[in-house]
N, C-alpha and C positions, 0 to 999 in steps of 0.2 A: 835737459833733453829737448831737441829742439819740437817745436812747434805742440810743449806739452801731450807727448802723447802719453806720457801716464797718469796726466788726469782727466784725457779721453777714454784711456782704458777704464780707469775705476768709476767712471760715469755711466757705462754703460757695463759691463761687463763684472761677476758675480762677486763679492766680497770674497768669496773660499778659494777663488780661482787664484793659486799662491804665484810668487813672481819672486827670485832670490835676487839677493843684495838690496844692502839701504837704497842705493840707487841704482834703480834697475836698469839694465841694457837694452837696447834695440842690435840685436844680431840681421846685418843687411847682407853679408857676404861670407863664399868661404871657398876654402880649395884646398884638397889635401887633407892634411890633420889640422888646419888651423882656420880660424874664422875674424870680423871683420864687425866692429860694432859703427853706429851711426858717425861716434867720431873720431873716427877712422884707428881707435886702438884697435891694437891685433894680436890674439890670443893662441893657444896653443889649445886644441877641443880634446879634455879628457871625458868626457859626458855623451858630447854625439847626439843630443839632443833627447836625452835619455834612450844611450843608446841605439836609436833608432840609424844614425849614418853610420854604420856597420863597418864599412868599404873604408870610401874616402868622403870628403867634401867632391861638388861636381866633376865626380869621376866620367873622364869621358865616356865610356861604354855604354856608363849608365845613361847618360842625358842624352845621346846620339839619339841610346833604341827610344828613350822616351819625345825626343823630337821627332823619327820617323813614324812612332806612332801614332803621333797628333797626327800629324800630315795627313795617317790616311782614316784610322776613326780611332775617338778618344776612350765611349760606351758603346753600349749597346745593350747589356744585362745578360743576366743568365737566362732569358727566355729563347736566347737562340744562340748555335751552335758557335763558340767562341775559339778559336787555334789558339791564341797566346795563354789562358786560363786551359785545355785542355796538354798542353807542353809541359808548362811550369807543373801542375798535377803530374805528369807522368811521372818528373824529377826526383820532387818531393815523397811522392808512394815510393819511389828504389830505393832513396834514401834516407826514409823515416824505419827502416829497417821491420814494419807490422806487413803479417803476412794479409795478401790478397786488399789490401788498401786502399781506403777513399778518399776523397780530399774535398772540403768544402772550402771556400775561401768566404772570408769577412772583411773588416777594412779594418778589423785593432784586435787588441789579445783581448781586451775588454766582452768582445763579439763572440770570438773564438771560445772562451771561456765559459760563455753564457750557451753557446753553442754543446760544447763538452756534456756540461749539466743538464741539458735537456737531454741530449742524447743517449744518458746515462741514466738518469732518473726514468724515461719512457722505459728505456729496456729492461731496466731491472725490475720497474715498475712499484719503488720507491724514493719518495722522498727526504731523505736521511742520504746525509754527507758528510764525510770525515775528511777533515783537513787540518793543516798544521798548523802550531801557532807561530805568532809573529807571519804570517802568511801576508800575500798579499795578488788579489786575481783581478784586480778589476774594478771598475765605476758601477756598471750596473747592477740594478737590485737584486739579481738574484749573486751575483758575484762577489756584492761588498756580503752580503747576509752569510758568505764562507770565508771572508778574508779575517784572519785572527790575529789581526793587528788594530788596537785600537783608537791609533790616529787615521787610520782611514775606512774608517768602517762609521759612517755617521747613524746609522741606525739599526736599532735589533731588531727592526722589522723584516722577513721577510719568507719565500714561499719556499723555503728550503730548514730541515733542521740540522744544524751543522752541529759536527763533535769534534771537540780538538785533543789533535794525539799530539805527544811530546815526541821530540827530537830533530826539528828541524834548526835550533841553535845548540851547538855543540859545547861552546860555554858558558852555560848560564845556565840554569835551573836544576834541580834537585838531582840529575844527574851525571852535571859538568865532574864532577870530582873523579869518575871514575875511566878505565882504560877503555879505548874503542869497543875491544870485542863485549865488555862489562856494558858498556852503554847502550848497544846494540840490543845485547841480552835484555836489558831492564825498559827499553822504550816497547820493544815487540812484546814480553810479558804486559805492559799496562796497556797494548794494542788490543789485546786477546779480553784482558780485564775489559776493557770497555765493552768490547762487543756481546760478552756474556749480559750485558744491562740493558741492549736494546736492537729493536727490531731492525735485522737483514739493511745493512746501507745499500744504496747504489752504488759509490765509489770513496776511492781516496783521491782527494785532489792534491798534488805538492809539486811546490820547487823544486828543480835537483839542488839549486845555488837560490837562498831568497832575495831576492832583488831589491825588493823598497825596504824589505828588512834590515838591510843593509849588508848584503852579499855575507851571508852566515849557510851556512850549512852543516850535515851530519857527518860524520865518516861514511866511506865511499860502502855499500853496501848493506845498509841500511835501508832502503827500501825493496832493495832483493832480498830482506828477509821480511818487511812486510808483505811485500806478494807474494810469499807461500803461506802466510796465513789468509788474506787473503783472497788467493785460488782459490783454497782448500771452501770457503763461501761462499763463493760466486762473485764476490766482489771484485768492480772493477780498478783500473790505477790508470787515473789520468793526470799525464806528465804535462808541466806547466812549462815547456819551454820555450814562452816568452821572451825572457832576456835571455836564456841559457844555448841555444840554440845556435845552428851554426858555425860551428867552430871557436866561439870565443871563448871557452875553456883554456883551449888549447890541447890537453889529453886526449878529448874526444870530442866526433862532432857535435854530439846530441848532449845533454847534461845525463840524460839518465842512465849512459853508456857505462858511467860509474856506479850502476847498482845495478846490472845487466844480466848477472848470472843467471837468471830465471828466467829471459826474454824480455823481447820489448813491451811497452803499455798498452795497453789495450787501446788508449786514446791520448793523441800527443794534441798539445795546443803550440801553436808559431804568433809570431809576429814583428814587430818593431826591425831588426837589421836585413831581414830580407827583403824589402822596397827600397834600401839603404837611404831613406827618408821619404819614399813614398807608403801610402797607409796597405798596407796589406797584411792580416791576420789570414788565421784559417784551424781548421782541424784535421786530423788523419785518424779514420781508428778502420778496425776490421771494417771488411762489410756488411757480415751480419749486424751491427752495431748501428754503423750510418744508416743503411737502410732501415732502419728497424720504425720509422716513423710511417704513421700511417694517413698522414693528411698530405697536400701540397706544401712547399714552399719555393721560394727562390731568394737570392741575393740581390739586389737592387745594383747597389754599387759592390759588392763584394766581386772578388775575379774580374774588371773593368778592364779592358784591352791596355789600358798604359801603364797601370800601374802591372800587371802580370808582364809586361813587354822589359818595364824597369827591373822587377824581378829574376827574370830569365836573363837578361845582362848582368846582374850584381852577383847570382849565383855560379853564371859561368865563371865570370874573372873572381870570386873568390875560391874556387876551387882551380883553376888551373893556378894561379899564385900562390895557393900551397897557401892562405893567409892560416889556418888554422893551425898551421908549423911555426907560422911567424908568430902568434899568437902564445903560442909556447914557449918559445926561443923568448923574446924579445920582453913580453909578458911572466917569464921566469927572471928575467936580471932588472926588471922594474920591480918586482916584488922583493926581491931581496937587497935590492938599493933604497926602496921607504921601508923596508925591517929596518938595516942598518940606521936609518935617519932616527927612527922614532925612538931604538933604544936610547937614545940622547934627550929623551921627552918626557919625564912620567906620566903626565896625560893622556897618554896613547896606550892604550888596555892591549891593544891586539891590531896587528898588520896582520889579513885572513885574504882567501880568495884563491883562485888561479885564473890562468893564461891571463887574458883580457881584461880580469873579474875581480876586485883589489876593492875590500871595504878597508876603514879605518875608524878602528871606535874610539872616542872621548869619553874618558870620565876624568871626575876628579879626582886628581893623585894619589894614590893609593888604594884608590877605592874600587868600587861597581860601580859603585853611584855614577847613572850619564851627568856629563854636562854639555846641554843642545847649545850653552852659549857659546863656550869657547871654540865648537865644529863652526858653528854658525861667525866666528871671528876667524877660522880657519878659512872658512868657505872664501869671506872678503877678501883674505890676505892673499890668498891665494891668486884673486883675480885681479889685484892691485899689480900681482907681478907679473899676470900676463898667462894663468893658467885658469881655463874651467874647470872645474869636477863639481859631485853631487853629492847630494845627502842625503839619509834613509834611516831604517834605525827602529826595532820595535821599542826602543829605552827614548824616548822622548828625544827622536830625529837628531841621536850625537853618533852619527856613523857618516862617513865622507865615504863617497864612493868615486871610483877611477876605472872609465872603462872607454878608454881614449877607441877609436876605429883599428880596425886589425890590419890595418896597412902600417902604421907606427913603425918605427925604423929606431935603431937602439942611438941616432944622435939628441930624437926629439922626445924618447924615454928619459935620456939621460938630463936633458933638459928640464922635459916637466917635474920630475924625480927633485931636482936645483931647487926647483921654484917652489914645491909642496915642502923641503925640506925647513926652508925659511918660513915659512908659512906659519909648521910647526913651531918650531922656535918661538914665532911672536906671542905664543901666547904667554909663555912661559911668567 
């Protein structure tokens, strides 16, 4: 790596702050779905920078609005009356589908999340939270104190007491063996169970699709039968769509659109693909909800004229492009091209996911048992031949995950598809 900069990085910068492959990359450039390392190999982006470039790599539209918006101012805060942050809200309230809705903007889901939980906890006017296991919300302390995954949760400390309900991994635990409606049945009965044990939560926080879990989720409708228990409480359901967001499903825009029957959440979280690599998080919930605080605040840099400017560009061209149709299409014949591959691999437990949204778990042969090595040789192999993708995983980080930008086009599907299929193979 020239001029060592990765042992300028770990000279300054935090031991935990993780970096993949033995030899890590310097990513200088990128256009498209593909990207551009220091020397000068050039890769095929199924990751997106953890999902965050949505779109494309320097999608014109995007970088235009965000050049014309340098030009004429870049902040200014939310202390005074902002056009590109009151736009982007209006968007987002029509089509976060919660009736009479507010929008606060943040700069990560991290924010967003941490946002949700205050908002949630003031109104209800407890402390007590229920969320999923293998979960995952977030860096900050009140965020990691509900994330129910315990490679990223560094401490049990925290100003929150969190309850974890089953069914956010649909194969694995005490009640993988049985049929959808059966599972559904049995996670909403030990839903109920819990609650009989302790006082009035404020919410349930969940994935629709778990992300760092390693894109695992429940059958669809499933948490439209935990909000009628639920309602019938008072308790609120704030949807974590995070990564899920946006159309990269492919079936619907929102993740939670698959457990919809009973209405939207009370409180949705955003972030990462709507800046299409600019930081922009936020939350939507009613407005008795937002309002319900009763001190001042503001966002500093949250809602900042360029990044809402980058926003408003990345949301128009992803919806006149239909990319959440492409997402389906395109993201349908990728998903059953690494099925096809993997059945030739018995390491590969499970090819899971939709549209955009493609985990792949490791174990060893025959087993549950993960193994985070052979992913983790997957991972290298992978980019040896010129493909990105990630890893996640509440079984000790053996889940690859594929979640190329929803522009993807089925020649560079079928390519990176090529290139993961060998990938596979090597470990064998």
């Amino acid at each position: 790596m020239t001029d060592d900069l990765l042992g300028r990085h770990r000279a300054v910068l935090p031991d935990w702050l993780a970096l993949y492959y033995e030899e890590p990359i310097e990513i200088t450039h990128g256009e498209g779905r593909h990207v551009w390392d220091a020397q000068g190999n050039r890769y095929l982006d199924f990751f997106g920078g953890i999902l965050t470039t949505m779109t494309a790599h320097a999608l014109p539209e995007v970088t235009k609005a965000v050049s014309e918006q340098a030009g004429r101012i870049i902040h200014s805060s939310t202390l005074y009356l902002n056009r590109p942050m009151v736009e982007l809200a209006e968007r987002i309230a029509q089509l976060s589908g919660i009736p009479n809705a507010r929008v606060f903007f943040t700069t990560s889901g991290t924010e967003a999340n941490d946002t949700a939980l205050l908002l949630a906890t003031a109104y209800r006017r407890s402390n007590t939270v229920l969320a999923m296991r293998n979960s995952y919300h977030g860096r900050s302390f009140s965020s990691v104190g509900i994330t129910g995954n315990r490679g990223w949760s560094p401490t049990s400390l925290s100003p929150l007491q969190a309850l974890y309900v089953h069914g956010g991994v649909r194969t694995r635990g005490p009640y993988a063996h049985l049929g959808d409606a059966d599972f559904i049945a049995a996670c909403v009965e030990d839903l109920v169970d819990l609650l009989g044990h302790t006082r009035a939560p404020a919410a349930l926080i969940a994935e629709p699709i778990q992300g760092v879990g390693g894109f695992t989720s429940p059958p669809d409708g499933l948490y439209a039968a935990f909000r009628e228990v639920l309602r019938e409480r008072g308790i609120l359901w704030i949807a974590d769509e995070v990564q899920t967001g946006w159309g990269r499903t492919g079936e619907h825009f929102w993740g939670w659109q698959a457990h919809g029957r009973n209405g939207p959440p009370d409180i949705m979280t955003f972030a990462k693909g709507i800046g299409n690599g600019m930081s922009i998080g936020g939350v939507v919930a009613r407005s008795e909800i937002m309002n319900c605080l009763d001190s001042n605040s503001i966002s500093t840099f949250g809602g900042t004229q360029i990044t809402m400017a980058a926003g408003l560009a990345n949301l128009n061209y992803l919806l006149e492009h239909d990319l959440q149709g492409n997402a389906r299409r395109v993201g349908g014949l990728l998903i059953e091209r690494l099925r096809a591959a993997a059945a030739q691999v018995p390491a590969v437990r499970e090819v899971r996911g939709r549209g955009l949204m493609i985990g792949i778990e490791i174990t060893e042969p025959g087993t549950d048992t993960a193994d985070p090595k052979a992913a983790a040789a997957v991972l290298e192999a992978a980019r040896e031949g010129g493909l990105l993708i990630g890893k996640g995983g509440g079984h000790n980080t053996s889940s690859l995950r594929v979640a190329p930008p929803l522009s993807l086009n089925v020649a560079e599907a079928e390519e990176g598809a090529a290139i993961l299929e060998n990938a596979l193979r090597s470990i064998q």
